[in-house]
C-alpha positions, 0 to 999 in steps of 0.5 A: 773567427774562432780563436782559443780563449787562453793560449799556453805559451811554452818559452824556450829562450834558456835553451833554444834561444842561449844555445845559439848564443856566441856568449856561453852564459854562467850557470848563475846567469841562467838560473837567474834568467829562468827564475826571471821568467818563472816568476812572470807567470810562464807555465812552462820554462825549458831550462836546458839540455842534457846534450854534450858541451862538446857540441853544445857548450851553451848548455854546460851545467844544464843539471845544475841550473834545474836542480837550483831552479827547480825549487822556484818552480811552480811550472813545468821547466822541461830539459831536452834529452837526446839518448839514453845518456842524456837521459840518466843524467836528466833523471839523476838530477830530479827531472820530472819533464822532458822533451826529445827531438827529431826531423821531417827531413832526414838530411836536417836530421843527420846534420842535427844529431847524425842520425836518421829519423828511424834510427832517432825513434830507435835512440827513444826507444831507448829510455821512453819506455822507462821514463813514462813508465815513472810518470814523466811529461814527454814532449816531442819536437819536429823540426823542419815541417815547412821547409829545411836547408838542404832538402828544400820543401818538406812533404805533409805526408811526411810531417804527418808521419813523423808527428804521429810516430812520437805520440805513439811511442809516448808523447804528451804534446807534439811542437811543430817547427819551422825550423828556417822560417820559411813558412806563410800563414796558408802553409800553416793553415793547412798543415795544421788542420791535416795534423788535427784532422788525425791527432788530438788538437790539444796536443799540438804546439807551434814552433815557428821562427821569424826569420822573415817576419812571418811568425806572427801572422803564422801565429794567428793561423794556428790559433785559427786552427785551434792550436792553443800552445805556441813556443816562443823565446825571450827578447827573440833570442836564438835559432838552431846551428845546425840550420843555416839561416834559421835565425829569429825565433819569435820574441814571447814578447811579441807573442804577447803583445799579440795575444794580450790584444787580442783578448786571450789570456796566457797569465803571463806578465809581459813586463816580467818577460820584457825584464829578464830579456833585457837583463840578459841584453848587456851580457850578449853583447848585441841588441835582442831582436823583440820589437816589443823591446825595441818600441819599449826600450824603458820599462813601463813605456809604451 
């Protein structure tokens, strides 16, 4: 078994995991939240989005929190930007990475951002030009490449197409999601090693829920496909709400766990990680889903 040696955990709880949340947290909160996962060693923090509160109140104040937490800051910490406006406010606050988004299903895409995928690459079209142009990271996520809600199974071809459209128009790094957690490790095997087989591999990432206990073993087949970059969330916070049923993102304690044992290094401490989930356990008013969290519920104890 060929496994990466050190794997690049990209943690998305203070945006992926919060906008899902109920409980809207204060800016304070999360910037204490984010500064929490900094400080674990996490290389890369997603702060927030530059999306409208109208839709998604959750990440209300999304400029403030970079701009506080950015002086702590010794990692990336990425903001999502969906269009042209969300790009300027992104790049009035000082952002020097940014992620975008778009679907291999074009009926996920309309319900997620009422467009579809080519008028998506349009909206880019938009503002990429310009911000690779100051030299910023772009990151570019695509959702639904195992299964969507409405549509059912997604074609290869399809994920394959879309993949290679965002690193032609400029992005760095490539997140492959599994949206609604349908996935099994065999699916992952074989998607990944086709995407590998026509994009530079160190520009693939995974993103793959829990949603029916499958991430981690999805986890392992990536690694076996070389994949060294796996997106996770705090305590297992969040999911999409524009995706039904697509709870359970994979815990990054769990993920750790997982990669610690296995001897592949992520310098990130789990017990700082474990810390700011729990911090954040009271204020959410439900017990996060982490089974690192809920075997360990007191710190030091395992």
């Amino acid at each position: 078994m060929r496994l990466p040696p050190r794997v690049t955990v990209v943690e998305v709880g203070p945006r992926d995991g919060l906008q899902n949340e109920a409980t809207p947290l204060t800016v304070e909160e999360r910037v204490a939240f984010c500064i929490r996962l900094l400080e674990a060693g996490l290389k890369v923090v997603e702060v927030g989005a530059f999306v409208s509160p109208r839709w998604v109140p959750q990440m209300a104040g999304s400029d403030e929190v970079f701009r506080r937490v950015a002086p702590h800051a010794k990692a990336r910490i990425p903001v999502l930007v969906p269009n042209r406006q969300g790009f300027e406010r992104a790049r009035q606050a000082g952002v020097r990475e940014i992620a975008i988004f778009t679907a291999a299903s074009e009926t996920f895409n309309q319900k997620n951002i009422n467009a579809t995928i080519d008028e998506s690459f349009a909206r880019f079209a938009e503002f990429l030009p310009e911000a690779r142009g100051e030299g910023m990271w772009v990151r570019g996520y695509v959702s639904t490449c195992f299964g969507c809600p409405y549509e059912g199974p997604v074609p290869r071809a399809k994920v394959l197409e879309v993949a290679r459209r965002l690193l032609d128009i400029g992005c760095h790094e490539i997140s492959i999601g599994d949206t609604i957690g349908v996935a099994v490790p065999s699916q992952v095997t074989e998607l990944m090693g086709c995407l590998r087989e026509t994009l530079p591999g160190s520009a693939l990432a995974v993103h793959l829920h829990d949603t029916r206990g499958t991430a981690l073993a999805n986890v392992l087949a990536a690694l076996q496909e070389g994949i060294a970059i796996v997106d996770s969330s705090a305590g297992g916070l969040g999911g999409c709400p524009y995706a039904p049923g697509a709870s359970g993102n994979l815990a990054t304690e769990d993920l750790l766990y997982m990669l610690r044992g296995m001897g592949i290094e992520t310098g990130v401490d789990i017990e700082g990680v474990a810390a700011a989930s729990r911090s954040l356990a009271g204020r959410l008013g439900h017990p996060l889903p982490s089974r690192y969290l809920q075997a360990s519920p007191v710190p030091g104890v395992r």
